[in-house]
LOVO-912273 format. One record per residue (C-alpha): residue in three letters; residue number from 1; x, y, z. Coordinates in pm, whole numbers, padded with zeros to 5 digits, always signed. Example, Ala and Ser with C-alpha at 12.3 -4.5 7.8 and 13.67 -1.06 7.14 Angstrom:
// residues 2
+-------+--------+--------+--------+--------+
| torgu | torvex |     c1 |     c2 |     c3 |
+-------+--------+--------+--------+--------+
|   ALA |      1 | +01230 | -00450 | +00780 |
|   SER |      2 | +01367 | -00106 | +00714 |
+-------+--------+--------+--------+--------+
END
This chain:
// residues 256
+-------+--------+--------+--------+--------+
| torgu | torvex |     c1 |     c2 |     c3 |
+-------+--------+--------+--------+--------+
|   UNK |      1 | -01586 | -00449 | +00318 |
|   UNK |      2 | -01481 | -00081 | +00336 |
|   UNK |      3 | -01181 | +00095 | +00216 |
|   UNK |      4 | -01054 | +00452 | +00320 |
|   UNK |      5 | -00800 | +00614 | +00098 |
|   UNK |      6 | -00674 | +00807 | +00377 |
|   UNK |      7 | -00319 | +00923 | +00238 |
|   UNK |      8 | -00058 | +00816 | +00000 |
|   UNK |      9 | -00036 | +00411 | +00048 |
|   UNK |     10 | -00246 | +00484 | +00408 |
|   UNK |     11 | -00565 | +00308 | +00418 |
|   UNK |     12 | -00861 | +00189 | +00651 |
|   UNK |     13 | -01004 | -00145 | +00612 |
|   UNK |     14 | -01285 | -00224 | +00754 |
|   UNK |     15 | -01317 | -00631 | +00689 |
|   UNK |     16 | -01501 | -00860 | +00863 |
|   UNK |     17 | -01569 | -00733 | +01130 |
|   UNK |     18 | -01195 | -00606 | +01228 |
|   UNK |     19 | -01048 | -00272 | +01141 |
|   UNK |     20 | -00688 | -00246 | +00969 |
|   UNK |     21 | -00490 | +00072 | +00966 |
|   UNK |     22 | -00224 | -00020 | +00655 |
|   UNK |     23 | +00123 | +00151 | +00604 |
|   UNK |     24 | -00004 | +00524 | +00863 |
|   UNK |     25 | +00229 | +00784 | +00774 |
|   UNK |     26 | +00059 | +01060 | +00940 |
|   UNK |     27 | +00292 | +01364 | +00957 |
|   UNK |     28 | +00165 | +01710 | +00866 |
|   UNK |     29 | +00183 | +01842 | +00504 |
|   UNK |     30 | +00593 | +01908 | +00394 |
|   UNK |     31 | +00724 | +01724 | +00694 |
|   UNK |     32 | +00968 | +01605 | +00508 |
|   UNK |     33 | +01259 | +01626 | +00259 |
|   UNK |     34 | +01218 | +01465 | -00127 |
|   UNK |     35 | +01371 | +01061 | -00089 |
|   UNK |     36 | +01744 | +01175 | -00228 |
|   UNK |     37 | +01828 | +01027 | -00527 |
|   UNK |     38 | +01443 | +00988 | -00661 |
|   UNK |     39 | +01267 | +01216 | -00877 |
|   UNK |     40 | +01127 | +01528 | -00777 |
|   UNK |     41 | +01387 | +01494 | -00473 |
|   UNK |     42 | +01369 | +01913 | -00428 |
|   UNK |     43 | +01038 | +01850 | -00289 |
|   UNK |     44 | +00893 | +01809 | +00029 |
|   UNK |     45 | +00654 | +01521 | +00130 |
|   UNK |     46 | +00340 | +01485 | +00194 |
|   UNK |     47 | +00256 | +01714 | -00034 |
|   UNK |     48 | -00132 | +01711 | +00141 |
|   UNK |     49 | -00283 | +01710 | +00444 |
|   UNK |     50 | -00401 | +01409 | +00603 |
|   UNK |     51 | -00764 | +01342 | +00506 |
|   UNK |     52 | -00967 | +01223 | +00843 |
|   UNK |     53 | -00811 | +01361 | +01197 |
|   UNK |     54 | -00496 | +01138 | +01361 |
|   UNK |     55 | -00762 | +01025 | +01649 |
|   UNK |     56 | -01000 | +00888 | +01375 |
|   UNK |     57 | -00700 | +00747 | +01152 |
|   UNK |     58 | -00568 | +00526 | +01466 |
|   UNK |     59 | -00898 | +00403 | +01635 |
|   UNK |     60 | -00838 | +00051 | +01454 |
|   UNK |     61 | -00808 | -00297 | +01593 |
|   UNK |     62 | -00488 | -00383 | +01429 |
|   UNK |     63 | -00196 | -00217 | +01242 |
|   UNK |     64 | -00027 | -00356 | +00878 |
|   UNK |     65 | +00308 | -00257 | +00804 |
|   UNK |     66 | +00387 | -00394 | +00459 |
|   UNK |     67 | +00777 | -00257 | +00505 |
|   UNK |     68 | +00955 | +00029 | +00708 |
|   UNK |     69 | +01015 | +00284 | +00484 |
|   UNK |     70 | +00977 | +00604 | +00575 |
|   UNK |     71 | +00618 | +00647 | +00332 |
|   UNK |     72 | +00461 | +00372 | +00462 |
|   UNK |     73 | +00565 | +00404 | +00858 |
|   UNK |     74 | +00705 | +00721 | +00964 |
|   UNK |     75 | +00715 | +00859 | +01326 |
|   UNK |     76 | +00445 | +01075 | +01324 |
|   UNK |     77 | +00244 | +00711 | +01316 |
|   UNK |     78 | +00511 | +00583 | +01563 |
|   UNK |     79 | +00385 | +00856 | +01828 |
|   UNK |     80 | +00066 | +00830 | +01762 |
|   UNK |     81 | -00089 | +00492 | +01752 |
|   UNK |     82 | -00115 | +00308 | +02087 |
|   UNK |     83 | +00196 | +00116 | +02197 |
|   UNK |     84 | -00051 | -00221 | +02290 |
|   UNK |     85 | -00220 | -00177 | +01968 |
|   UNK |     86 | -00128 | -00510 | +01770 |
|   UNK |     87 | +00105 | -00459 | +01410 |
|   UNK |     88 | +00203 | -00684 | +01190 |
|   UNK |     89 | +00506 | -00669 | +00969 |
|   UNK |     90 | +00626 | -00870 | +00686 |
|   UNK |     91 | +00952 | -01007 | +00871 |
|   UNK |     92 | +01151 | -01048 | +01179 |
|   UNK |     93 | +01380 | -00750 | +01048 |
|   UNK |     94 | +01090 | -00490 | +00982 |
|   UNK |     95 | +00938 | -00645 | +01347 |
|   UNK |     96 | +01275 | -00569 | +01565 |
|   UNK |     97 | +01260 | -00242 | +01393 |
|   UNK |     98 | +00865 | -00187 | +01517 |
|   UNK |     99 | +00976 | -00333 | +01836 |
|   UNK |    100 | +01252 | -00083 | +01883 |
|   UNK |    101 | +00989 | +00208 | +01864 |
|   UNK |    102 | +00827 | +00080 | +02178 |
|   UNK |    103 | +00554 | -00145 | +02043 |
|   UNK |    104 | +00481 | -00460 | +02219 |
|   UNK |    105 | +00252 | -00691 | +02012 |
|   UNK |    106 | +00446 | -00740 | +01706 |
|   UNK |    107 | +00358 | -00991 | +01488 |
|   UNK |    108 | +00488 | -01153 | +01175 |
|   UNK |    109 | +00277 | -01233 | +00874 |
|   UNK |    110 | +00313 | -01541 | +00744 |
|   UNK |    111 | +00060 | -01779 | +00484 |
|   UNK |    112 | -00200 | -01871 | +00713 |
|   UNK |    113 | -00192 | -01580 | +00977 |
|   UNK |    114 | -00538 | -01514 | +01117 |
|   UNK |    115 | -00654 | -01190 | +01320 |
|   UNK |    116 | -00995 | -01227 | +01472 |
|   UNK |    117 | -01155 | -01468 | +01223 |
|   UNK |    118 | -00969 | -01265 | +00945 |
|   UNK |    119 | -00728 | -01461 | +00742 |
|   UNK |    120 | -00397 | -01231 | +00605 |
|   UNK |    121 | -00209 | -01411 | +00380 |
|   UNK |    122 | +00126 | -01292 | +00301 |
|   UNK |    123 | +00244 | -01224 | -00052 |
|   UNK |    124 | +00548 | -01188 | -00240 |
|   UNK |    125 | +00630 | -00830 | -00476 |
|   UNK |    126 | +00951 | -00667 | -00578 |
|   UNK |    127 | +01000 | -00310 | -00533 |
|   UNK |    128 | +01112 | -00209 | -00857 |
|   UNK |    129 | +01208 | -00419 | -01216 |
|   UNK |    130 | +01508 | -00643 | -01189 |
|   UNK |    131 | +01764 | -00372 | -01339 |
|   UNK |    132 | +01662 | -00149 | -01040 |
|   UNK |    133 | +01686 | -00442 | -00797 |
|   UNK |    134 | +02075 | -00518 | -00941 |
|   UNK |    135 | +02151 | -00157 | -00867 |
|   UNK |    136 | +01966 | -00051 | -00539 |
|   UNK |    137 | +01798 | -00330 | -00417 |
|   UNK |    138 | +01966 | -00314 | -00094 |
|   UNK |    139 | +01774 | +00064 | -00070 |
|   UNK |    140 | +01436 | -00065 | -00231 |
|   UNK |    141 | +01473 | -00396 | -00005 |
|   UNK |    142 | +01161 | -00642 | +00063 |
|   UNK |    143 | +00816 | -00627 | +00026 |
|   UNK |    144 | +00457 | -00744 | +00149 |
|   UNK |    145 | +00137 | -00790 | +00001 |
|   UNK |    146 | -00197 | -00949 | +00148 |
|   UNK |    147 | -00478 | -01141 | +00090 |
|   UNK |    148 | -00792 | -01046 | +00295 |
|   UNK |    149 | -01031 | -01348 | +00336 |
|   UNK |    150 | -01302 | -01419 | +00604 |
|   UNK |    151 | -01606 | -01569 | +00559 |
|   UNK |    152 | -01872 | -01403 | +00240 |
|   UNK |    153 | -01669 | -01109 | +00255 |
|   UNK |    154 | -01523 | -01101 | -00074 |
|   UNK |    155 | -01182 | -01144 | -00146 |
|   UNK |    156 | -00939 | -00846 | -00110 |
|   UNK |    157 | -00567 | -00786 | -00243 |
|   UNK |    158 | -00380 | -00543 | -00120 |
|   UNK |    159 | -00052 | -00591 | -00347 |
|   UNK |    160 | +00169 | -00340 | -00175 |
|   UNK |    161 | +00475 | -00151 | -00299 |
|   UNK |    162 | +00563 | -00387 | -00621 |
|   UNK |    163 | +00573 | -00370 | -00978 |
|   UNK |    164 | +00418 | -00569 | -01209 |
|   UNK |    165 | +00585 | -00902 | -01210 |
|   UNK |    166 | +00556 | -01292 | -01157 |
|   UNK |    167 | +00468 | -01259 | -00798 |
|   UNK |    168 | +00175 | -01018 | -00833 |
|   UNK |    169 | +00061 | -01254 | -01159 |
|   UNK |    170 | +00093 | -01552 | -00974 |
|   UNK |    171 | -00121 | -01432 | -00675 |
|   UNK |    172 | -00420 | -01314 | -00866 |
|   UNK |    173 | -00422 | -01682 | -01061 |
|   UNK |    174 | -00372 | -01879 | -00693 |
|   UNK |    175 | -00657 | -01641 | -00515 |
|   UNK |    176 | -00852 | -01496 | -00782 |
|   UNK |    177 | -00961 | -01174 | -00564 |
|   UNK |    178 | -01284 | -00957 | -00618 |
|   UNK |    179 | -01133 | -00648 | -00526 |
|   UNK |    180 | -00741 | -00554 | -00573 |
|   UNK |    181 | -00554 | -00233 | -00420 |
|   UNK |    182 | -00237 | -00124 | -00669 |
|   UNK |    183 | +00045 | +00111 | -00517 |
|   UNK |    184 | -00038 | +00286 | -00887 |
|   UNK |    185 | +00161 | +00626 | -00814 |
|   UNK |    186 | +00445 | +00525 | -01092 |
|   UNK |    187 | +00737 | +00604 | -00838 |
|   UNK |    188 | +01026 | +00685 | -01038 |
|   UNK |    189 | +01389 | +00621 | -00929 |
|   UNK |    190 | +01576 | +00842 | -01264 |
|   UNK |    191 | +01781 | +00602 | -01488 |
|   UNK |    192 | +01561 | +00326 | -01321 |
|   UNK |    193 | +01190 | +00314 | -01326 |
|   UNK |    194 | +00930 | +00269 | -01177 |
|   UNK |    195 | +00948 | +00103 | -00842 |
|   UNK |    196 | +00577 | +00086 | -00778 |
|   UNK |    197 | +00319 | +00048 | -01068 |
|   UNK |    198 | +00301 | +00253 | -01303 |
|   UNK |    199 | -00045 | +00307 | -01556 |
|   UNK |    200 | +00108 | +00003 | -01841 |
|   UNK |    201 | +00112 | -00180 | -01498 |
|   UNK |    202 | -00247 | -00095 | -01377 |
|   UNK |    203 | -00356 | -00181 | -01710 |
|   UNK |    204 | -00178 | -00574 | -01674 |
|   UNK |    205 | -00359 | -00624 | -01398 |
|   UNK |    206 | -00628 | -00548 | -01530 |
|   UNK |    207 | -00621 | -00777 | -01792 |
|   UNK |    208 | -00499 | -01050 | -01592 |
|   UNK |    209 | -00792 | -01010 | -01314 |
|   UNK |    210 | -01109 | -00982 | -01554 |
|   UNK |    211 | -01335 | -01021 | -01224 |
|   UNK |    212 | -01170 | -00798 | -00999 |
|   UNK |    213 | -01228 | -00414 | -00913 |
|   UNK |    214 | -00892 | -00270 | -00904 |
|   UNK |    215 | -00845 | +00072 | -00637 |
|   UNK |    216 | -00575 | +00280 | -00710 |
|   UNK |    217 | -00385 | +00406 | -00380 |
|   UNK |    218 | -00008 | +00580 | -00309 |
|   UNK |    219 | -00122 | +00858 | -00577 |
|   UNK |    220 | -00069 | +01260 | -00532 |
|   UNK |    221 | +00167 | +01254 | -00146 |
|   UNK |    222 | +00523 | +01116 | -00231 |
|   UNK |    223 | +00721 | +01335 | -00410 |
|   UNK |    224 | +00908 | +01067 | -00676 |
|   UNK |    225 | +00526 | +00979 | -00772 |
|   UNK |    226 | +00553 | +01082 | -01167 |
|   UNK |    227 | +00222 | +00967 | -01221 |
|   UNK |    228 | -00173 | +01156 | -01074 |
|   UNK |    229 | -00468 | +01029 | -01059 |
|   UNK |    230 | -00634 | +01269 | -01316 |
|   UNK |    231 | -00350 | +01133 | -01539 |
|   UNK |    232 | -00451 | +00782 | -01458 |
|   UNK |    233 | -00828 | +00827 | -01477 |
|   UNK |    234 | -00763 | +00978 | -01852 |
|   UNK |    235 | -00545 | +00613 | -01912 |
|   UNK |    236 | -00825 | +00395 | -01728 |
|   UNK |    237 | -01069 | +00587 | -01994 |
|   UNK |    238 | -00851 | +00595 | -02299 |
|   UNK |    239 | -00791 | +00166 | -02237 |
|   UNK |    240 | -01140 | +00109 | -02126 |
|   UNK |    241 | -01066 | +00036 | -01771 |
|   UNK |    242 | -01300 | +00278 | -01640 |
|   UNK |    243 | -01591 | +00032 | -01503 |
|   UNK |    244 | -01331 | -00129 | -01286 |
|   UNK |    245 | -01103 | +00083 | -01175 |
|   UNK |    246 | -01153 | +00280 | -00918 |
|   UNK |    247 | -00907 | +00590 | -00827 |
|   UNK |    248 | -01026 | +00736 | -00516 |
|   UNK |    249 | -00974 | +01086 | -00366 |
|   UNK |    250 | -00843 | +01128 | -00010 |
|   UNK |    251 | -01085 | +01067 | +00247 |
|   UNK |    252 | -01355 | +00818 | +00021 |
|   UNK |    253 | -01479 | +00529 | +00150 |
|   UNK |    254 | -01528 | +00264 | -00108 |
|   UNK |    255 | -01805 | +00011 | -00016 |
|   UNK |    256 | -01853 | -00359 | -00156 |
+-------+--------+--------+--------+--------+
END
């Protein structure tokens, strides 16, 4: 198994055998306006460059959407990954909207999906607590995980854009995974939270997954991210996290 922190929640996964591109937003540096209503909305986004060149980022076997918003699929990734190329999404909404945008082998995840001897298992998360879900939840809307499994590779979650909560508690008892990927940028909504997880949130799932090597991703590009990763990295040293978590710059490749 190898994992890319390319950008933001953008990763390469390189897992048995097959390559993954997850959640490309590939637009240049400042592309585009702060998310209104979030904080820091007076800046632009990405606030970096993209790490590895656009013909590098997209030469993949398969694409994983975990939902359409604008930080995890944006058109810049639209343009430039290969209309063929085949993407999964986490529902039939999120795959009309792929489909729209010209691409032709959409698929849907599901429980027992399978990509070239690769099992992706869908799983549940909530995009924010359940205060910020009452209030905006139509904006925040649904959310994907996955489980990686395929033969001796170890077992990889990739929890996507959630919070801490039952659903991300509940997967790590069911699947027990060696390796686990947080969304750990603490994106704020003001007056709301967090609505990915923030360091008290790295730090449950840490305790909860004594096995596991946690990877910290979606850090340093959004501009509502309150949290960096030398702030986390201080956290994971204060709490004693620091032999398995993991809080890669742009562009490493983690190996395991």
């Amino acid at each position: 198994m190898k994992i890319t922190q390319i950008r933001s929640a953008t990763l390469l996964i390189d897992f048995g055998g097959t390559r993954f591109l997850v959640d490309p937003v590939l637009a240049d540096k400042d592309s585009y306006p702060g998310i209104p209503g979030t904080y820091n909305a007076h800046l632009k986004w990405p606030k970096v460059d993209l790490s590895l060149p656009i013909s590098e980022v997209v030469d993949v076997n398969a694409v994983i959407v975990t939902h359409t918003h604008r930080d995890h699929w944006d058109e810049a990734a639209m343009a430039a990954i290969r209309k063929d190329m085949p993407v999964f999404a986490q529902h039939e909404n999120d795959a009309r909207l792929i489909k729209d945008a010209g691409f032709t082998d959409v698929r849907i995840l599901s429980e027992d999906s399978t990509f070239r001897g690769v099992s992706l298992i869908k799983t549940p998360g909530q995009h924010g607590s359940d205060e910020a879900m009452a209030v905006v939840g139509q904006l925040l809307g649904q959310v994907c995980g996955v489980i990686f499994k395929s033969g001796d590779e170890k077992t990889l979650y990739l929890a996507g854009d959630t919070v801490w909560n039952r659903y991300v508690e509940d997967t790590l008892r069911n699947h027990s995974p060696d390796v686990v990927i947080l969304n750990s940028g603490d994106a704020q909504i003001p007056g709301l939270g967090p609505v990915i997880m923030n360091k008290e949130d790295v730090y449950k799932v840490f305790k909860a997954a004594p096995r596991a090597t946690l990877i910290a991703s979606h850090m340093d590009a959004v501009n509502h991210a309150a949290l960096t990763r030398a702030q986390l990295r201080n956290y994971s040293a204060k709490t004693g996290m620091v032999h398995r978590l993991l809080v890669p710059e742009d562009g490493e490749t983690l190996i395991f």
